[in-house]
C-alpha positions in Angstrom: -11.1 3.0 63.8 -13.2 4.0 61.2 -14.0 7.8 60.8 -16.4 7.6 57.9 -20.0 7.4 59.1 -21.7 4.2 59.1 -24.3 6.0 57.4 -22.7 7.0 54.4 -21.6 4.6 51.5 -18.2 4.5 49.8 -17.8 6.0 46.4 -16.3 3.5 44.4 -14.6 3.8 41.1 -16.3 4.3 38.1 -14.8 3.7 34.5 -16.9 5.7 31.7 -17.7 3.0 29.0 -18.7 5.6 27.0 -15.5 7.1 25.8 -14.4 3.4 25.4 -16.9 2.4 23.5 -16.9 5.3 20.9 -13.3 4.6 20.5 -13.8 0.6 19.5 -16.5 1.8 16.9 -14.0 4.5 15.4 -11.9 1.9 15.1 -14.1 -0.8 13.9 -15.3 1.7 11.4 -11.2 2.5 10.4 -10.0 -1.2 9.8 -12.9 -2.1 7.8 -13.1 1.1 5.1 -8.8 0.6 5.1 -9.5 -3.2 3.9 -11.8 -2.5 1.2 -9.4 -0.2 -0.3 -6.1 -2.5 0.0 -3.6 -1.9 -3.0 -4.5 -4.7 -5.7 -0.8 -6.2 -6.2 -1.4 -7.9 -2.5 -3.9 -10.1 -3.9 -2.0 -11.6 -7.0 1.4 -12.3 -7.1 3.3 -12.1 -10.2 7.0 -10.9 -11.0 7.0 -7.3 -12.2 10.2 -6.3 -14.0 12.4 -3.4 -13.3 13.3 -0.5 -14.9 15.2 2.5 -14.0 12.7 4.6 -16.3 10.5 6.1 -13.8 7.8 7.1 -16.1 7.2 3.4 -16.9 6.4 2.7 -13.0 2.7 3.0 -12.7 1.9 4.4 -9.5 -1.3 3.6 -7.3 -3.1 6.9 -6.9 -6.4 7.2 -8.4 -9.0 5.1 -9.6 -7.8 2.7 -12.2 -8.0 -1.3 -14.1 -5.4 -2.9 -13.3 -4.9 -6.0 -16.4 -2.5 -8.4 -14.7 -0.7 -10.9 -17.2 0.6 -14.0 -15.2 3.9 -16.0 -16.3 1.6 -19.0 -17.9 0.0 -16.0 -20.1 -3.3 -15.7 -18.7 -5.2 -12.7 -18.4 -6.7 -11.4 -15.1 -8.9 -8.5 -14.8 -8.3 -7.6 -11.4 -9.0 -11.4 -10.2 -11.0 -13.1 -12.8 -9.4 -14.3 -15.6 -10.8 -13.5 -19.0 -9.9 -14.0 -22.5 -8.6 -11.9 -25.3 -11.8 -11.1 -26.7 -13.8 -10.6 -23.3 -10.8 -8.2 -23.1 -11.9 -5.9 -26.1 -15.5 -6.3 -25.0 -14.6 -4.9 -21.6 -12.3 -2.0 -22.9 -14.8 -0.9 -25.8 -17.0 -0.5 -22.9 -14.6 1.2 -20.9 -13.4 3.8 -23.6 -17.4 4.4 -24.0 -18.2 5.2 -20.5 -14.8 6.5 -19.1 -12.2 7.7 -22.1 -9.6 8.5 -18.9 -9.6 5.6 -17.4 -6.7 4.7 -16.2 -5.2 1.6 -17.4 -2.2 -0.8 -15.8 -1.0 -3.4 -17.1 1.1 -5.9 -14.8 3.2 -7.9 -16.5 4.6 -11.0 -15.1 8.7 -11.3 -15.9 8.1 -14.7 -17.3 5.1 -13.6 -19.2 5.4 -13.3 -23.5 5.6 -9.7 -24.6 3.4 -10.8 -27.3 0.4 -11.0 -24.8 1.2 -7.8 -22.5 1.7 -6.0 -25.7 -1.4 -6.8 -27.5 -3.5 -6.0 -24.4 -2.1 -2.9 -23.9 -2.9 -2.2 -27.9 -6.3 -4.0 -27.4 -6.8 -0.7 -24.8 -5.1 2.1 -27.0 -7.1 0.9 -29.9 -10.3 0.9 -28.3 -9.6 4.5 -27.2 -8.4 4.5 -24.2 -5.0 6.6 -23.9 -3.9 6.4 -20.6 -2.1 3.2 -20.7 0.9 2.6 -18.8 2.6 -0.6 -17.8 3.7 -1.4 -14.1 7.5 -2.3 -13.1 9.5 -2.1 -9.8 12.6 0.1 -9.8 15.8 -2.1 -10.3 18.1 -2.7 -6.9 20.8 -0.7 -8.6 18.1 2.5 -8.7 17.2 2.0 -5.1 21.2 2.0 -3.5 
């Protein structure tokens, strides 16, 4: 019993792809731009110290080096490792082009404080000034 003339066809349903599809670049165009700018300590892991001192925790805002010092005492800028004197190569450079650059220095806990602290007096010397060493707040700060 069909009341609908034979001559006229059904509308069926139609889902805009449009909308759908502007959404999938949006977010295609989110994830990637959020992985470029993922927070360096992800990418190595070493052992940061604490301290209840919370202007020796470096925060992440900003541009910035980050010098990573491992527990075997090898020197990474950002990943690649370099030596000491590549080290005051890069920072001379550094101080030349940007004297407010930001400088971290990670520490590993099993690190020698003879190596993080001659780094971070490789960067002071050269003339960079804004030197500041990372640590993790201490359990006892957080309860």
């Amino acid at each position: 019993m069909g009341f609908a003339s034979e001559s006229r066809e059904r509308a069926r349903p139609v889902i805009p792809l449009a909308g759908m599809v502007d959404v999938l670049f949006l977010l295609l165009i989110f994830f990637m731009t959020a992985s470029v700018f993922r927070d360096q300590e992800l990418v190595m892991e070493i052992d940061l110290p604490g301290s209840g001192n919370e202007n020796l925790t470096a925060s992440a805002d900003g541009l910035q080096t980050v010098v990573t010092v491992s527990a075997d005492n090898r020197i990474y800028l950002g990943q690649r490792a370099v030596s000491i004197h590549e080290l005051d190569q890069i920072f001379t450079t550094l101080a030349k082009d940007y004297p407010n650059e930001r400088v971290i220095v990670r520490g590993d806990q099993g690190s020698t404080y003879g190596t993080v602290m001659h780094v971070i007096d490789s960067a002071q010397t050269r003339g960079l000034s804004n030197v500041s060493q990372a640590t993790i707040k201490k359990m006892s700060d957080l309860e």
